[in-house]
Backbone as ProteinMPNN parsed JSONL, in Angstrom:
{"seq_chain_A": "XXXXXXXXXXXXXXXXXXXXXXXXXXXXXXXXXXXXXXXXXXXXXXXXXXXXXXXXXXXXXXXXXXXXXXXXXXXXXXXXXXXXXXXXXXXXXXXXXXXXXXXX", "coords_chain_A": {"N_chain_A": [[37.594, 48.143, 0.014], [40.16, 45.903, -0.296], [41.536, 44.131, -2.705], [40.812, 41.365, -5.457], [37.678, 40.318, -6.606], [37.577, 37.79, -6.2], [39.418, 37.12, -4.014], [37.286, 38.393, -1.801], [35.882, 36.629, -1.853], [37.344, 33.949, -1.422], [39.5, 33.318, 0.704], [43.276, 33.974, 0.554], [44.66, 31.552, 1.845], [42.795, 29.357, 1.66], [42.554, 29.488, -0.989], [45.344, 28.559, -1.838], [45.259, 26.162, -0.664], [43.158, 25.148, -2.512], [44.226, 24.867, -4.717], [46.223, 23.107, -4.286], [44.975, 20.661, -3.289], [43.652, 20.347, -5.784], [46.057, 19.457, -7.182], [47.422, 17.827, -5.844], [45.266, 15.531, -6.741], [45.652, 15.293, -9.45], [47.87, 14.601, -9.66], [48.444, 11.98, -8.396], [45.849, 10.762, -7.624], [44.697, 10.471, -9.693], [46.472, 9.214, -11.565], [46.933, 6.678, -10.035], [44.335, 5.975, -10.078], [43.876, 5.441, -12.919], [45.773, 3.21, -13.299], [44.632, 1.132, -11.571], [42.474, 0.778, -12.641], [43.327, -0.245, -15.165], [44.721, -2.674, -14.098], [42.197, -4.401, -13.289], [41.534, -4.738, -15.836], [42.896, -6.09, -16.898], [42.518, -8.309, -15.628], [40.277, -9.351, -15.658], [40.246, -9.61, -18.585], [42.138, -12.031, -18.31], [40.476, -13.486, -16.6], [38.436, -14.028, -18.297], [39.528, -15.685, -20.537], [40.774, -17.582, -19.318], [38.2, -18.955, -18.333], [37.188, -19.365, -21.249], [38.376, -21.669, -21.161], [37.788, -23.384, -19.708], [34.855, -24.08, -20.38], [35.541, -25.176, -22.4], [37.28, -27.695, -22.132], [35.466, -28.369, -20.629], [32.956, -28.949, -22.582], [34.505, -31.102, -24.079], [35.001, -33.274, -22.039], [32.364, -33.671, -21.715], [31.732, -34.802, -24.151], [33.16, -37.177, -24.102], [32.289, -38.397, -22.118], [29.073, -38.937, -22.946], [28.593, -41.366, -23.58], [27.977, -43.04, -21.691], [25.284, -44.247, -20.647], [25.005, -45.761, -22.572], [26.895, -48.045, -22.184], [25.935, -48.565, -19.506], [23.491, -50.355, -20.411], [24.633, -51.869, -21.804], [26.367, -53.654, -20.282], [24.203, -54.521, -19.181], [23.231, -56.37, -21.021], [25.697, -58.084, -21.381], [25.233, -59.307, -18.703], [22.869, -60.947, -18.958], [24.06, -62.317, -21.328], [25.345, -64.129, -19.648], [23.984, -65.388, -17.941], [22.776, -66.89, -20.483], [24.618, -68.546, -21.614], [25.947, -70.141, -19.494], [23.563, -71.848, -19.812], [23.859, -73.307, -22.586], [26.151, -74.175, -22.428], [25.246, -76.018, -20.563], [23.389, -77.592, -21.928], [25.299, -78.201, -23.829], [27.214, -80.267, -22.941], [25.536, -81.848, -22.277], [25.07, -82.664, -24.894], [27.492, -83.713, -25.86], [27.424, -85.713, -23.56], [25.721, -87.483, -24.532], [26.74, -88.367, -26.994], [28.904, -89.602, -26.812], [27.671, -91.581, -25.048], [26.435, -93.005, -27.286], [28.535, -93.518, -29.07], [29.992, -95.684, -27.722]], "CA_chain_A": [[37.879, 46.734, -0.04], [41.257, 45.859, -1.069], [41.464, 43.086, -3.677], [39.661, 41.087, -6.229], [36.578, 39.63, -6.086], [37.974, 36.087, -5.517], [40.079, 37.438, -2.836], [36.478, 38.257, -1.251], [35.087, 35.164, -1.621], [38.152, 32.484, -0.914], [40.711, 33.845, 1.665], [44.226, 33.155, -0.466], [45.409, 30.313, 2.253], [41.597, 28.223, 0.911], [42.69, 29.55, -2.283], [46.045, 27.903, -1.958], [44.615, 24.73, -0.52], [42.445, 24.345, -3.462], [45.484, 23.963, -6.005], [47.366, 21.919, -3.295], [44.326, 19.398, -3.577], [43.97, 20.061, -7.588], [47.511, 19.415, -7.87], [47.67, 15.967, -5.462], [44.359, 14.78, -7.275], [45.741, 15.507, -10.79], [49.186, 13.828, -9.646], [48.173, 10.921, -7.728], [44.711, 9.862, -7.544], [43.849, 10.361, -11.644], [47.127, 7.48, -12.121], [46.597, 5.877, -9.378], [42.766, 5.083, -10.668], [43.852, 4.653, -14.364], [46.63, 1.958, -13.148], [43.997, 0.264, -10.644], [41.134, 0.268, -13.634], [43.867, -1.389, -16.048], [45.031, -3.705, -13.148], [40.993, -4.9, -13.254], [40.943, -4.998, -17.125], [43.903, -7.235, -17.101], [42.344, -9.358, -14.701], [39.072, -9.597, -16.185], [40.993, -10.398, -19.678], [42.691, -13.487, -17.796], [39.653, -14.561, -16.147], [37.63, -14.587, -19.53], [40.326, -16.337, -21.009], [40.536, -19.199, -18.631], [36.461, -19.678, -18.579], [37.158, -19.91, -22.136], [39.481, -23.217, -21.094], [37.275, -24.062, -18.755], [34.076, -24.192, -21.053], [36.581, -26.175, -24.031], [37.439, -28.626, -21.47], [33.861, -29.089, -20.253], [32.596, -29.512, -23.761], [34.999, -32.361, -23.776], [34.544, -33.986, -20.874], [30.95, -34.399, -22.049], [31.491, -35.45, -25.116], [33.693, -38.164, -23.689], [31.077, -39.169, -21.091], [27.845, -39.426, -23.353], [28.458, -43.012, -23.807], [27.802, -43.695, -20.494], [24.387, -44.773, -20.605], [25.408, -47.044, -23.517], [27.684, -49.243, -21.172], [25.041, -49.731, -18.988], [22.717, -51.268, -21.139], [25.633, -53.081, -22.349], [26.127, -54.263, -18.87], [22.636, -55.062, -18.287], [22.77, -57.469, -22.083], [26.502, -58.979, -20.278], [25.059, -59.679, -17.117], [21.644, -61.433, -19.834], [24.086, -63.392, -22.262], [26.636, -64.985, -18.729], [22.998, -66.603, -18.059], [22.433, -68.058, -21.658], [26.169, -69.033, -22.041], [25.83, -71.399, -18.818], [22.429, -72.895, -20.223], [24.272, -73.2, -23.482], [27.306, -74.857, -22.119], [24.696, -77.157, -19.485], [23.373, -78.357, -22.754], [26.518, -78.894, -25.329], [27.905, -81.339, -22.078], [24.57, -82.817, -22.227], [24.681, -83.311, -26.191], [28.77, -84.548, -25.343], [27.372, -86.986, -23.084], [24.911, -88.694, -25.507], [27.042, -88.661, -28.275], [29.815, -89.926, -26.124], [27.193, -92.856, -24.92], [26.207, -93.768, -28.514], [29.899, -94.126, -29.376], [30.469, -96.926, -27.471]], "C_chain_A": [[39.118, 46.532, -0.898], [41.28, 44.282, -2.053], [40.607, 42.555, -4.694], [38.537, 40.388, -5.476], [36.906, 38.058, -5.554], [38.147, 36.371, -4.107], [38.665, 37.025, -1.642], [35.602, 37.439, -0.851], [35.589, 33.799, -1.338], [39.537, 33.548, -0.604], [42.299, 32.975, 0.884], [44.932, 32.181, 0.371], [44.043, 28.907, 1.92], [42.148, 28.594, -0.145], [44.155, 28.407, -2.764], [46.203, 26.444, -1.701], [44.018, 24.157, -1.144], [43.339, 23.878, -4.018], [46.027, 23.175, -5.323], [46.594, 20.652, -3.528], [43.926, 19.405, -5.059], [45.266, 19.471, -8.224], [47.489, 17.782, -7.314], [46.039, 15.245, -6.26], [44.914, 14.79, -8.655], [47.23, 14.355, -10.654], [49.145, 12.817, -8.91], [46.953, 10.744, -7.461], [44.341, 9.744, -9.073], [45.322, 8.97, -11.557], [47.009, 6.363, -11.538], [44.992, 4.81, -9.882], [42.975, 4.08, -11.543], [45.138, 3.136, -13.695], [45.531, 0.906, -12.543], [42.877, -0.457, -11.972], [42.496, -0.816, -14.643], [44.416, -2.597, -15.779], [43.774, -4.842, -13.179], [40.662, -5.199, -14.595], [41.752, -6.061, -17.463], [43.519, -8.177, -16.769], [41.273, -9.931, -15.178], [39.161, -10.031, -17.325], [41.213, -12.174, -19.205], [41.466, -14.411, -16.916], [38.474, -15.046, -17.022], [38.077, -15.81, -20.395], [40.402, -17.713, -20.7], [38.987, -19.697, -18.725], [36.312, -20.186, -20.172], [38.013, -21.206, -22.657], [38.316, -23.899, -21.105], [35.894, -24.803, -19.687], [34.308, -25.373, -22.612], [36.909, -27.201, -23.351], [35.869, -29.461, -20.946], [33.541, -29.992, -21.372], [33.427, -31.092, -24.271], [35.212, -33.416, -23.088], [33.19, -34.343, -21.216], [30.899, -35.203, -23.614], [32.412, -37.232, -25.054], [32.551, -39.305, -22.779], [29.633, -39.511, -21.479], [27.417, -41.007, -23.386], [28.232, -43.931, -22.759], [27.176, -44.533, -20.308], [24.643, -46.091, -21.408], [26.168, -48.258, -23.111], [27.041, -49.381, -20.219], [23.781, -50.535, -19.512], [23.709, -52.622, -22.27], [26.303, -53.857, -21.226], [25.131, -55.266, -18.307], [22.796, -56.702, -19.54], [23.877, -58.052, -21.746], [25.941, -59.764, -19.926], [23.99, -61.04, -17.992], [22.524, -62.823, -20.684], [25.411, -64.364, -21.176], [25.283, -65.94, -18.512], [22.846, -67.839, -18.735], [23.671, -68.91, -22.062], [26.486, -70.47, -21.071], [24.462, -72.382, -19.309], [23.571, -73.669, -21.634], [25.485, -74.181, -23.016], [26.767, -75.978, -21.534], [24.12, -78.253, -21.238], [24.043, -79.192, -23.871], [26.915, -80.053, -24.159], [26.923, -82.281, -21.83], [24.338, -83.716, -23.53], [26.071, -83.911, -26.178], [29.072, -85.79, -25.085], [26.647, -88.012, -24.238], [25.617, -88.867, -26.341], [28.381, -89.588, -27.937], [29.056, -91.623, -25.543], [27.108, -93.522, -26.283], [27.408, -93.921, -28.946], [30.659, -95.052, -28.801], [29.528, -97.827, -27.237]], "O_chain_A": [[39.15, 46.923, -2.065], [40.754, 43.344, -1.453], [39.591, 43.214, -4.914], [38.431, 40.023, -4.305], [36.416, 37.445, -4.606], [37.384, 36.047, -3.197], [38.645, 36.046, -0.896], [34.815, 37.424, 0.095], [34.913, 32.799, -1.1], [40.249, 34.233, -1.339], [42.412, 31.761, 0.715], [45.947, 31.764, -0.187], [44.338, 27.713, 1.955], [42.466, 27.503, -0.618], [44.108, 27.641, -3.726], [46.979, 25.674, -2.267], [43.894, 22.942, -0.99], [43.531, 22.662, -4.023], [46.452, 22.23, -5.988], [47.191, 19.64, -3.893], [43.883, 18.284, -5.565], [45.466, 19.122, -9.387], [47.523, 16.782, -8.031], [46.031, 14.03, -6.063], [44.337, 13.849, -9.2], [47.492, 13.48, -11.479], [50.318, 12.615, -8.596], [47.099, 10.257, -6.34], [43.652, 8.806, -9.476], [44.961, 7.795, -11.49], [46.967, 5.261, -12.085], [44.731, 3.61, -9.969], [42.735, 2.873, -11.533], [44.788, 1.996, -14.002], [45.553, -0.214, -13.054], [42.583, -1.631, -12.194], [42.41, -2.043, -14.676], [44.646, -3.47, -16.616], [44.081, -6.033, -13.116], [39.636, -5.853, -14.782], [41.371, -6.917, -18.262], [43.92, -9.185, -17.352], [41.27, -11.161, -15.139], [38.333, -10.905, -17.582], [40.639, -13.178, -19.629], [41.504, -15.613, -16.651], [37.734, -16.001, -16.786], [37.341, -16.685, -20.852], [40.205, -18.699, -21.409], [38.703, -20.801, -19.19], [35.576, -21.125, -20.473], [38.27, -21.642, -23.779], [37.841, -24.667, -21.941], [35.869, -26.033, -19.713], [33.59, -25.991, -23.397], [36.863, -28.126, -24.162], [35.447, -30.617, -20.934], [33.675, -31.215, -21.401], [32.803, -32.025, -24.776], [35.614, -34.467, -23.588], [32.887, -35.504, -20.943], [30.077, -36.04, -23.985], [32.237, -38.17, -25.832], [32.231, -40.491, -22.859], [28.934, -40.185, -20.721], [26.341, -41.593, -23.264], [28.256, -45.161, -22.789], [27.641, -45.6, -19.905], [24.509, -47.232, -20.965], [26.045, -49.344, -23.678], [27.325, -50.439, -19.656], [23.215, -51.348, -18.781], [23.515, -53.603, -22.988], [26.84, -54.899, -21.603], [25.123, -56.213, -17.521], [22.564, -57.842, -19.136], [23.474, -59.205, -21.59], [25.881, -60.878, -20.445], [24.322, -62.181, -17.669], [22.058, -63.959, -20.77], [26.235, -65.109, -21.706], [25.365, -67.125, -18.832], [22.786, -69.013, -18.369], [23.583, -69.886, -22.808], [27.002, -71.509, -21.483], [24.479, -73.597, -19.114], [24.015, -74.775, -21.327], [25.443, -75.215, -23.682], [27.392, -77.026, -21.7], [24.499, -79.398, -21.482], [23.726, -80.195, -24.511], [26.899, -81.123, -24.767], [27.173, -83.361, -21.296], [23.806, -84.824, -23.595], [25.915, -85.046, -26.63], [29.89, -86.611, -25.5], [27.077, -89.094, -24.639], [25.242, -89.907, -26.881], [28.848, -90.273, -28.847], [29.719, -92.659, -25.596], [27.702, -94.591, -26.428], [27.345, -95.021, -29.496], [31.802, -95.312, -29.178], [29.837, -98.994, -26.996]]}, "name": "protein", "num_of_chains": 1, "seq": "XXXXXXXXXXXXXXXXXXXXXXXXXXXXXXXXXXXXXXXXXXXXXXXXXXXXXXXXXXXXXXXXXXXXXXXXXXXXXXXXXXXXXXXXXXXXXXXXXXXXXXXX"}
């Protein structure tokens, strides 16, 4: 048997095909990954970033809008004192008139 033991167990054109694919995996798929993973860490940075707008804007938006409820019950006591304001007015033109008869 002429050669080494490798020889016997990977014919040297598989042998040379391994390093050919050790060599293109070591030189283009390992940077290729690391660029793609830091392409996804970047991205995942900028989309934490903005939720942390988004969440600072919310929080303000609600704290703007709590008072909501409070203008409609200030609506509802409106709508309550346009009632008493015409009684209120039906009677001063009623105390107007009498005082307006007894003066002459």
């Amino acid at each position: 048997m002429n050669g080494t033991a490798t020889e016997a167990l990977m014919p040297a054109t598989a042998h040379t095909l391994w390093w050919i694919g050790l060599a293109i995996t070591l030189l283009v798929f390992v940077p290729l990954s690391v660029y793609l993973l830091h392409r996804t860490f970047v991205a995942a940075c900028s989309i934490r970033r903005n939720a942390d707008e988004a969440l600072a804007a919310a929080a303000g938006i609600a704290g703007n809008t709590r008072h909501i409820p409070a203008l409609d019950s200030t609506i509802g006591v409106a709508g309550a004192m346009v009632g008493v304001a015409g009684e209120i007015s039906t009677k001063l033109d009623l105390a107007a008139n009498v005082i307006a008869q007894r003066a002459t």
